[in-house]
N, C-alpha and C positions, 0 to 999 in steps of 0.2 A: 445475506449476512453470513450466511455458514459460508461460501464460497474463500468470502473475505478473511475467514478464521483459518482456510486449510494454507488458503496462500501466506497469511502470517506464518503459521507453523512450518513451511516447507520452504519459505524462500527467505527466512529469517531467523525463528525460531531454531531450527535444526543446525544452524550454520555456526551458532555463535549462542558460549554460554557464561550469561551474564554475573560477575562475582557476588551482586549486589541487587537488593532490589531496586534501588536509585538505578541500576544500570538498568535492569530489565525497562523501567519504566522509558528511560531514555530510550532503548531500543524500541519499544514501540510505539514511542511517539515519532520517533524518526521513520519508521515505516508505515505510520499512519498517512503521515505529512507525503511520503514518496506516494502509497499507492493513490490517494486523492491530489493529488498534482501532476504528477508524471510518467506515472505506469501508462503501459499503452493494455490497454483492451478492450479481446475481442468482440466484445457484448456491443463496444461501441466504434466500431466498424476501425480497431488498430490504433483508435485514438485515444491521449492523456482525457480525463475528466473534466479537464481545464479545456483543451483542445475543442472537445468534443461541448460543452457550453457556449464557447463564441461561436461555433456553427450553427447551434439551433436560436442561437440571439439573433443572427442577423435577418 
């Protein structure tokens, strides 16, 4: 979990600053949605979340 907070802050947070709290929220539901769908990591051998599920389904 803390992992997930520093990557919020540093590949999100830091980049772009939101006028609004509606924006803030939007921004990290939009990076919520990227790093549990499409982010590739290394924890799980370079693969998306998603990815990395139908691998160990089959």
């Amino acid at each position: 979990m803390e992992s997930f907070f520093s990557h919020l802050k540093t590949e999100m947070m830091y980049r772009c600053s939101p006028k609004s709290l509606e924006e803030l929220n939007q921004t990290v539901e939009t990076y919520i949605a990227f790093y549990n769908q499409s982010r590739f990591q290394k924890k799980l051998g370079d693969r998306s979340p998603i990815e990395y599920r139908e691998t160990i389904a089959v």
